[in-house]
C-alpha positions as a Markdown table, in Angstrom:
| # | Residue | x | y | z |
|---|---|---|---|---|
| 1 | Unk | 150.9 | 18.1 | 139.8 |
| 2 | Unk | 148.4 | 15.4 | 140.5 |
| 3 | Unk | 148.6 | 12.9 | 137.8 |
| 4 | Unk | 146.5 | 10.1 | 136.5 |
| 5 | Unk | 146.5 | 6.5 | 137.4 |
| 6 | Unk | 147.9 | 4.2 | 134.6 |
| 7 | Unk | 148.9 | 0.5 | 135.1 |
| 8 | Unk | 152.5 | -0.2 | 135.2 |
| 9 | Unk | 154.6 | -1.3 | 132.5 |
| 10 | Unk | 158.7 | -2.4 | 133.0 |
| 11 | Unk | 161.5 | -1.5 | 130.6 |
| 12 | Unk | 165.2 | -2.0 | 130.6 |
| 13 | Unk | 167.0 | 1.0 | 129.1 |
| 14 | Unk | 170.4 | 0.2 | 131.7 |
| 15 | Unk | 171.9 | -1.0 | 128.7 |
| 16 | Unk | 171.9 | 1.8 | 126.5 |
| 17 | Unk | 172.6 | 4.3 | 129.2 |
| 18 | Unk | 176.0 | 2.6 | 130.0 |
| 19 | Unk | 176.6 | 1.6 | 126.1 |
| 20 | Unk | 176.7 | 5.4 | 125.5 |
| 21 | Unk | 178.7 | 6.2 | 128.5 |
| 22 | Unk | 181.5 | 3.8 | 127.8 |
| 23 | Unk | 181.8 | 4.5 | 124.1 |
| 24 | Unk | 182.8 | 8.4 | 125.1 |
| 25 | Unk | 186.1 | 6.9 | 127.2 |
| 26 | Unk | 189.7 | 8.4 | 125.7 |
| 27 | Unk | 192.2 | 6.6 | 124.4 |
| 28 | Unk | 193.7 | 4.3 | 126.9 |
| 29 | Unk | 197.1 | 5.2 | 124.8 |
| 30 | Unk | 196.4 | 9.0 | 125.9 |
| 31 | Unk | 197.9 | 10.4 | 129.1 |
| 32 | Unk | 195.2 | 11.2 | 131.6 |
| 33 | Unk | 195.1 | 13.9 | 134.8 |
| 34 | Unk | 194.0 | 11.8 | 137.7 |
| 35 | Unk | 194.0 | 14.5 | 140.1 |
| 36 | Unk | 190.6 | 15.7 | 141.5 |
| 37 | Unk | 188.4 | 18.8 | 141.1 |
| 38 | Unk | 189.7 | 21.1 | 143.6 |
| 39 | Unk | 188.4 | 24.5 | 142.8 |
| 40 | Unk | 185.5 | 26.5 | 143.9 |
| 41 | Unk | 183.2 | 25.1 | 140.8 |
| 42 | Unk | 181.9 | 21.4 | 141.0 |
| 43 | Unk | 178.9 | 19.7 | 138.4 |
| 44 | Unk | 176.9 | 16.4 | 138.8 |
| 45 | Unk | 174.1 | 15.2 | 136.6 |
| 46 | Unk | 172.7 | 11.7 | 135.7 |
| 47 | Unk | 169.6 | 10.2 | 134.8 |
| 48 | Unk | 167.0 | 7.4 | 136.5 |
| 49 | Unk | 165.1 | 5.1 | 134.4 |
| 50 | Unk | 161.9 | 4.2 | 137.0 |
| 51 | Unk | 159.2 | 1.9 | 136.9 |
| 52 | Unk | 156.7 | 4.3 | 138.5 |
| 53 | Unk | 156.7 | 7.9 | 139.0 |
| 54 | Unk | 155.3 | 9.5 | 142.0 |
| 55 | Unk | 156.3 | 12.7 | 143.3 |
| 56 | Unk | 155.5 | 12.9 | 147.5 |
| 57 | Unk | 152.9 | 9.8 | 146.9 |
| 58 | Unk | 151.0 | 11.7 | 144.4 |
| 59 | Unk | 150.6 | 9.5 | 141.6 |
| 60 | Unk | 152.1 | 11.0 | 138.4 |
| 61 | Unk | 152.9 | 8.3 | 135.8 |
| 62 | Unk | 153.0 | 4.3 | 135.9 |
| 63 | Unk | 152.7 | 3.6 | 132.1 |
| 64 | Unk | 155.2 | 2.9 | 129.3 |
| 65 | Unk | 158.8 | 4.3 | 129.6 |
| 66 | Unk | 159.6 | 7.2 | 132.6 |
| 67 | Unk | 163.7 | 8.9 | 132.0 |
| 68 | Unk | 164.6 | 11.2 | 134.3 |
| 69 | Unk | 167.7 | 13.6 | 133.6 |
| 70 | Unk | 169.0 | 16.0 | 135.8 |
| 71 | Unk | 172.3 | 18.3 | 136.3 |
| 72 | Unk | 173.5 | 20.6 | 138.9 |
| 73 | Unk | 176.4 | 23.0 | 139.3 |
| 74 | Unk | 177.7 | 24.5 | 142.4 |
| 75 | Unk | 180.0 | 27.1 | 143.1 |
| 76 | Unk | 181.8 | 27.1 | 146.9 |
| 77 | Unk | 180.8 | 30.8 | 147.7 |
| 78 | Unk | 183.2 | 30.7 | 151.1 |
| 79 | Unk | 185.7 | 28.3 | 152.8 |
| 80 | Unk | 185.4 | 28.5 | 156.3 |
| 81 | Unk | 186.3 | 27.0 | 159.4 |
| 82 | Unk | 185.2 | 23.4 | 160.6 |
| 83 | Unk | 182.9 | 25.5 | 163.3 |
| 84 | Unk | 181.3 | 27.7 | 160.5 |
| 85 | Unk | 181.7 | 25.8 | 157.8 |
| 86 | Unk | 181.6 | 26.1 | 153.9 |
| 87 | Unk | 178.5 | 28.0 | 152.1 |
| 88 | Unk | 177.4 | 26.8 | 148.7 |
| 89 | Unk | 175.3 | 28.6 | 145.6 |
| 90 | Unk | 173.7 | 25.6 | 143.7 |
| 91 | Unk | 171.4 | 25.5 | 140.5 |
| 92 | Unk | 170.1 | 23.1 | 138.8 |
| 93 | Unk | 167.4 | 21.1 | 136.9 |
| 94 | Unk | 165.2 | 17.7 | 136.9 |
| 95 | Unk | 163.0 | 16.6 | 134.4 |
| 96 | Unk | 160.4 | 13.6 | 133.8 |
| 97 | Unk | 160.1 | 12.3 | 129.9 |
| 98 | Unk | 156.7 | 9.7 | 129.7 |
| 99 | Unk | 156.0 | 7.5 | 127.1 |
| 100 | Unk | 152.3 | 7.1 | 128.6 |
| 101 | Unk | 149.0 | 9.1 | 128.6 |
| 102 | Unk | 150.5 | 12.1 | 130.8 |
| 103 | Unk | 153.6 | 12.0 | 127.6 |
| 104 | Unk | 153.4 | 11.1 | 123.9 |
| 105 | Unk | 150.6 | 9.0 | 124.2 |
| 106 | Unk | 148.4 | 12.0 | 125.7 |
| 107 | Unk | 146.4 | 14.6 | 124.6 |
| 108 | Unk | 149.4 | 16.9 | 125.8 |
| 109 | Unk | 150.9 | 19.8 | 123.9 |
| 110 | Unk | 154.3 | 20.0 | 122.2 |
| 111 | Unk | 156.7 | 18.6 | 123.5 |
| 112 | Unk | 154.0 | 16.0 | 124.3 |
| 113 | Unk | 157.3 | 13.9 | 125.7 |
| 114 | Unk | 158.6 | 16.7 | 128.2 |
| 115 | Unk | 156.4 | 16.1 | 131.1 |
| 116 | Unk | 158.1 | 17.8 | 133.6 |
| 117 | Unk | 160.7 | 20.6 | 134.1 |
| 118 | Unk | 162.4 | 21.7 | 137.5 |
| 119 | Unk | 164.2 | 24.4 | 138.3 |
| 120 | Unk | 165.5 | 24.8 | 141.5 |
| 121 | Unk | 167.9 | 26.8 | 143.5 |
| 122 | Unk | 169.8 | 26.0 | 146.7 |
| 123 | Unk | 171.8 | 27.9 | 149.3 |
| 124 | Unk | 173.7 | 25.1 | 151.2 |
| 125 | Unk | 176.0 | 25.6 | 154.8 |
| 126 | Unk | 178.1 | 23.2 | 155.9 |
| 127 | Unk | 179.1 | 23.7 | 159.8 |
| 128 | Unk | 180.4 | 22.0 | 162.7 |
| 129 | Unk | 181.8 | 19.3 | 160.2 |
| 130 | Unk | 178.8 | 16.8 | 160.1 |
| 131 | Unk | 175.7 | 19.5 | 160.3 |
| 132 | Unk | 174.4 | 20.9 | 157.0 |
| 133 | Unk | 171.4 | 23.2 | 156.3 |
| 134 | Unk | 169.9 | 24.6 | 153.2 |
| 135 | Unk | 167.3 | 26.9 | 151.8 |
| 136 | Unk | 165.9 | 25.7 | 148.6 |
| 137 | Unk | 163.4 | 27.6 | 145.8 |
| 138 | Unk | 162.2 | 25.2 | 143.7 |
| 139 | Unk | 159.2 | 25.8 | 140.3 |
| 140 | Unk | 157.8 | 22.8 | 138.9 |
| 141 | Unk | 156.6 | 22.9 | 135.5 |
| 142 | Unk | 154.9 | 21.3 | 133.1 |
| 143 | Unk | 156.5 | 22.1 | 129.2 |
| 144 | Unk | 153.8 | 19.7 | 128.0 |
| 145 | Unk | 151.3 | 21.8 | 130.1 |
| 146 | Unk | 149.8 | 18.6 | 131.8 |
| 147 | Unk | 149.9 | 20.9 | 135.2 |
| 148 | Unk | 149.8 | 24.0 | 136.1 |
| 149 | Unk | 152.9 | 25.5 | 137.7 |
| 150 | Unk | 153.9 | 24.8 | 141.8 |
| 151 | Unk | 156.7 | 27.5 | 143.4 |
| 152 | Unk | 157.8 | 26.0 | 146.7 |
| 153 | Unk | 160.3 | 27.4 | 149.4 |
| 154 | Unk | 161.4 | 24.7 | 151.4 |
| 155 | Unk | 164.2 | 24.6 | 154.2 |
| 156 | Unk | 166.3 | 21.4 | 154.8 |
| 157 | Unk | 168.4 | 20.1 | 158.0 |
| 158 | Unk | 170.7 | 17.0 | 157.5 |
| 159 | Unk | 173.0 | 15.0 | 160.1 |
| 160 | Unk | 175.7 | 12.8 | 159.2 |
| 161 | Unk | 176.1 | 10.7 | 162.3 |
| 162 | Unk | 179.0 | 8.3 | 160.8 |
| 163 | Unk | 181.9 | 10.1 | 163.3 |
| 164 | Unk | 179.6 | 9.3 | 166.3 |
| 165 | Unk | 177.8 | 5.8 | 165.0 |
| 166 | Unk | 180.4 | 4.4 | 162.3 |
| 167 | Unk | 178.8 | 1.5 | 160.0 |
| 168 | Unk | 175.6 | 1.4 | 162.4 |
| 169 | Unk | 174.9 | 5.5 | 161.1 |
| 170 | Unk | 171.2 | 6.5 | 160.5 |
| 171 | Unk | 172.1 | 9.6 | 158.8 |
| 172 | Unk | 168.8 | 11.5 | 159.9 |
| 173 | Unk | 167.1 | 14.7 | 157.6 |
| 174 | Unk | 164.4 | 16.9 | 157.7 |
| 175 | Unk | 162.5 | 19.0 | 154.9 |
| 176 | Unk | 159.8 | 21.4 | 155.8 |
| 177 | Unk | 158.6 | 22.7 | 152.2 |
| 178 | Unk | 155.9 | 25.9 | 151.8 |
| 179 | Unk | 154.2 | 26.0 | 148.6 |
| 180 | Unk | 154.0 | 30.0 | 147.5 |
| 181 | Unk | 152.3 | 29.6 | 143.9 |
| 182 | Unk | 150.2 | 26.6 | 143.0 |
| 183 | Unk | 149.1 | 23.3 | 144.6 |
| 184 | Unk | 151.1 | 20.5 | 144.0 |
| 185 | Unk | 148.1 | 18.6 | 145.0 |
| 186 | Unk | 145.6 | 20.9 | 143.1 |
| 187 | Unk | 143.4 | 21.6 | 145.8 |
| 188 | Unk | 142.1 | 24.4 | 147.5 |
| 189 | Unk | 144.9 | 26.2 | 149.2 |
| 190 | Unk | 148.5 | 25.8 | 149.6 |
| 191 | Unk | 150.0 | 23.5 | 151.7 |
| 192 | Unk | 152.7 | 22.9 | 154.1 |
| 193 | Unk | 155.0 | 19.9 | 153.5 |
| 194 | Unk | 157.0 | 17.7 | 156.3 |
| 195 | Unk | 159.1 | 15.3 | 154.9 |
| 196 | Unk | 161.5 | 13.0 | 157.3 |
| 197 | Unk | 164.1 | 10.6 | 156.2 |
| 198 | Unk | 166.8 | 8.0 | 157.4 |
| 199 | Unk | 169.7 | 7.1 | 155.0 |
| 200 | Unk | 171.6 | 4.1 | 156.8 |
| 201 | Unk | 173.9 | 1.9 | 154.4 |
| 202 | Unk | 176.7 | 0.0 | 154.0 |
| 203 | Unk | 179.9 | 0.2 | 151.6 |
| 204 | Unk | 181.4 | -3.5 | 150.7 |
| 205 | Unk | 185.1 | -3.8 | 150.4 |
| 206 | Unk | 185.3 | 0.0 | 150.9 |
| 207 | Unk | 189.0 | -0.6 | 149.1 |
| 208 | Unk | 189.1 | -2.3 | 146.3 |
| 209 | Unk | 188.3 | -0.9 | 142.9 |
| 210 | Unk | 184.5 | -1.4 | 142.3 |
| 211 | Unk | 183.1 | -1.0 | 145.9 |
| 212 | Unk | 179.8 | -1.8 | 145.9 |
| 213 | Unk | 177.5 | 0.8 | 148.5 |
| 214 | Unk | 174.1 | -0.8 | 149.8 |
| 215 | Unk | 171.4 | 1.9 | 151.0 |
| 216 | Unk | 168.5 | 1.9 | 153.1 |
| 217 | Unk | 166.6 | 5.4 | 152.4 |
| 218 | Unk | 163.5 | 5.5 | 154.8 |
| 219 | Unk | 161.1 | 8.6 | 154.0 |
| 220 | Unk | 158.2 | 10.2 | 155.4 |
| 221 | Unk | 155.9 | 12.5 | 154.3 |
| 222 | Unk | 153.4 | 14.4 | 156.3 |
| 223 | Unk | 151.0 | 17.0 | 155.3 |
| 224 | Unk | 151.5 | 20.2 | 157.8 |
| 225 | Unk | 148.7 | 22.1 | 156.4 |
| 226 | Unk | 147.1 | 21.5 | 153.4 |
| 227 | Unk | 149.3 | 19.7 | 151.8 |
| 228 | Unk | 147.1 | 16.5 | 150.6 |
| 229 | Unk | 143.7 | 18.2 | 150.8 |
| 230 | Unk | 143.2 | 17.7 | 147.3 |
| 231 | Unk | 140.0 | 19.9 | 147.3 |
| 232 | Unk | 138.0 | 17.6 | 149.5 |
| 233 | Unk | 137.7 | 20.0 | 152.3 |
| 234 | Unk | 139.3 | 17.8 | 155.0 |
| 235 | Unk | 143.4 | 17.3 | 155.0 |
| 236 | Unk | 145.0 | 14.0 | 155.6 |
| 237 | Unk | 148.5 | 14.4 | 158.2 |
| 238 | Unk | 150.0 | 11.0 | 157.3 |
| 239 | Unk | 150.7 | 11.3 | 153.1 |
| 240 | Unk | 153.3 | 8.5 | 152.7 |
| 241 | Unk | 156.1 | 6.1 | 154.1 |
| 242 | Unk | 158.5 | 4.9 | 151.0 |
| 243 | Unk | 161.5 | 2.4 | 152.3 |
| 244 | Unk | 163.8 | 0.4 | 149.9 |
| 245 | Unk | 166.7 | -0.8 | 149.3 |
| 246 | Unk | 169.5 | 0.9 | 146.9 |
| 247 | Unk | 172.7 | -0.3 | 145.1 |
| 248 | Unk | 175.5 | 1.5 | 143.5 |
| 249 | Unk | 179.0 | 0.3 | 142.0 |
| 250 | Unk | 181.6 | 2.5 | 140.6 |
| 251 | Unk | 182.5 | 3.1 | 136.9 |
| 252 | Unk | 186.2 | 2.8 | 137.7 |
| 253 | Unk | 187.8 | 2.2 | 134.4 |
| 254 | Unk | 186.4 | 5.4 | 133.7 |
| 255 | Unk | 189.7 | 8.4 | 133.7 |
| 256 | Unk | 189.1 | 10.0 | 136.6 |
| 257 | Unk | 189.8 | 13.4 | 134.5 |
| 258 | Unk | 186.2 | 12.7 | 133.8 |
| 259 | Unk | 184.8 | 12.9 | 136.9 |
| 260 | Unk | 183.3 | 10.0 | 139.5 |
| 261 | Unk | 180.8 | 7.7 | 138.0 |
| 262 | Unk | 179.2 | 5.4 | 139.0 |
| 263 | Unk | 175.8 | 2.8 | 138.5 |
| 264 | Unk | 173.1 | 2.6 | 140.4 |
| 265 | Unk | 169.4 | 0.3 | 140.9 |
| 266 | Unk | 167.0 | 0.0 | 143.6 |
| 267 | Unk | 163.4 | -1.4 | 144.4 |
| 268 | Unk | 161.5 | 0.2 | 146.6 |
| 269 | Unk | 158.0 | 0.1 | 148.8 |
| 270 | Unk | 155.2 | 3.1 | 148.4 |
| 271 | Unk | 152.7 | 2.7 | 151.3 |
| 272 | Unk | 149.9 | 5.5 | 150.8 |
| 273 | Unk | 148.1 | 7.4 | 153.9 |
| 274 | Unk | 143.9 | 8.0 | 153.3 |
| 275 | Unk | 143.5 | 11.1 | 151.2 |
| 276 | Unk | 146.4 | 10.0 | 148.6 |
| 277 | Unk | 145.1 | 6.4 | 148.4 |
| 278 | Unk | 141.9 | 7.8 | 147.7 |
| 279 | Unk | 142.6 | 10.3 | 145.1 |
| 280 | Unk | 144.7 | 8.1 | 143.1 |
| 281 | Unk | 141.7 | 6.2 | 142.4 |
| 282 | Unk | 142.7 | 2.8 | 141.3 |
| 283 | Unk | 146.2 | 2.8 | 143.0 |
| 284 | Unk | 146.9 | -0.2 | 145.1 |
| 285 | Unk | 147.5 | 1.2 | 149.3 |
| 286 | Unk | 151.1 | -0.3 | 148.7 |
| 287 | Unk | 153.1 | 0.1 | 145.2 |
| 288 | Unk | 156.6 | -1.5 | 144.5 |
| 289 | Unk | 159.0 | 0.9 | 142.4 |
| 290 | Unk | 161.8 | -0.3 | 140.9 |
| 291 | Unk | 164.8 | 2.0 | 139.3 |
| 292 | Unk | 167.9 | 1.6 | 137.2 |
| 293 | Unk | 170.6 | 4.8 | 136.6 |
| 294 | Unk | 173.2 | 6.2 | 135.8 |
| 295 | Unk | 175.4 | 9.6 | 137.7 |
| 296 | Unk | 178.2 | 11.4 | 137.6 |
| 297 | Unk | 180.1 | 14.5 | 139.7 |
| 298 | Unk | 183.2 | 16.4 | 139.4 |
């Protein structure tokens, strides 16, 4: 999955996204179920709209327009108690659409727009409340065969701290990812991915109608083994820090018979370790990425 460096380009699509969004509301005339989703089936999906595409610091795409889609659904496979928690089946898919040399402008095959196709599958547990683990199978491909296909079997441990912290909570998660098939880096061997992260933030006027949520995400992403050799025969530990800022603002005029919606921007900063500023060639050490979108669940 290594890409090639482009220079960066900005585009506003926000407009559009919403334009369609709001143009599929019912009848304000028609009667509407407000209650919830309560059974054992859920779905989310959305798309991002972002200036620069990298995927762990690897540089993938910084020209002309980047959409990113995705969709999940997740079926509650048992309800149990708050000390053993709930367990969770979830499928779903992301993909990466590019305008530039690694998309339609490239010497890519058809669909020359379809950059990138995940699939990915998830076991999830929910226990003691506020403790959640998962086990996660995930192939990356290329439809526009710009890369060669990357299986990865990663394991995931999250924290939601709110109960003992309140506003001040860090919300702490770990992701330790083993690539099976493929080199995400396209080196030599496959690698060992750690990836730690912080998720503090903030929800203003918490009751009113269009709450607005601020977030702080804070990653980290180490190479355990491998991970960001990129054939040079000598692996580099420390692959990336990426911190920003996020906003998000319901769509509350929105039924709520069709789900929870809301929109969503951010900027954040990419700050690369040695072997990934060195292999994206002409990269700047520290990138700024800003994104627009657009998400739904019920």
């Amino acid at each position: 999955m290594s890409g090639r460096p482009r220079g960066r380009v900005w585009m506003a699509a926000l407009l559009a996204i919403l334009a369609g969004v709001a143009g599929g509301a019912p009848d304000a005339g028609a009667q509407e179920d407000t209650r919830p989703n309560t059974g054992r089936i859920s779905i989310g999906a959305g798309v991002d709209v972002p200036t620069d595409y990298y995927f762990r610091g690897i540089v993938q795409e910084t020209t002309d327009y980047i959409v990113q889609p995705y969709g999940e659904l997740t079926v509650k496979l048992w309800d149990g108690v708050p000390a053993f928690g709930d367990l969770a089946l979830t499928i779903g898919t992301w993909n990466s659409l590019h305008g530039g040399p690694t998309g339609v402008e490239g010497s890519n095959v058809d669909p020359k727009l379809w950059y990138e196709s995940d699939f990915y599958t998830k076991i999830g547990w929910t226990m003691l409340e506020d403790l959640s683990a998962s086990v996660v199978y995930t192939a990356y491909m290329s439809p526009n065969d710009a890369f060669a296909t990357v299986q990865e079997l990663a394991l995931g441990l999250a924290y939601d701290d709110g109960k003992l912290l309140g506003p001040f909570a860090l919300n702490p998660s770990a992701l330790v990812a083993f690539e099976v098939k493929g080199q995400a880096d396209g080196g030599d061997h496959q690698g060992v991915y750690l990836q730690l992260g912080l998720a503090p933030g903030y929800t203003f006027n918490a009751g009113s109608t269009y709450p607005v949520t601020l977030s702080l995400p804070l990653i980290v992403g180490l190479s355990l083994d491998d991970y960001y050799e990129f054939g040079t025969g000598g692996d580099s530990t420390f692959g990336y820090f990426q911190g920003g800022v996020g906003l998000a603002v319901p769509l509350a005029f929105l039924p709520a018979s069709l789900g929870a919606w809301q929109v969503k921007t951010g900027v954040s900063v990419l700050r690369l370790g040695g072997n990934l500023r060195d292999v994206n060639e002409d990269r700047d050490r520290t990138e700024i990425i800003a994104t627009v979108g657009i998400a739904f669940t019920y």
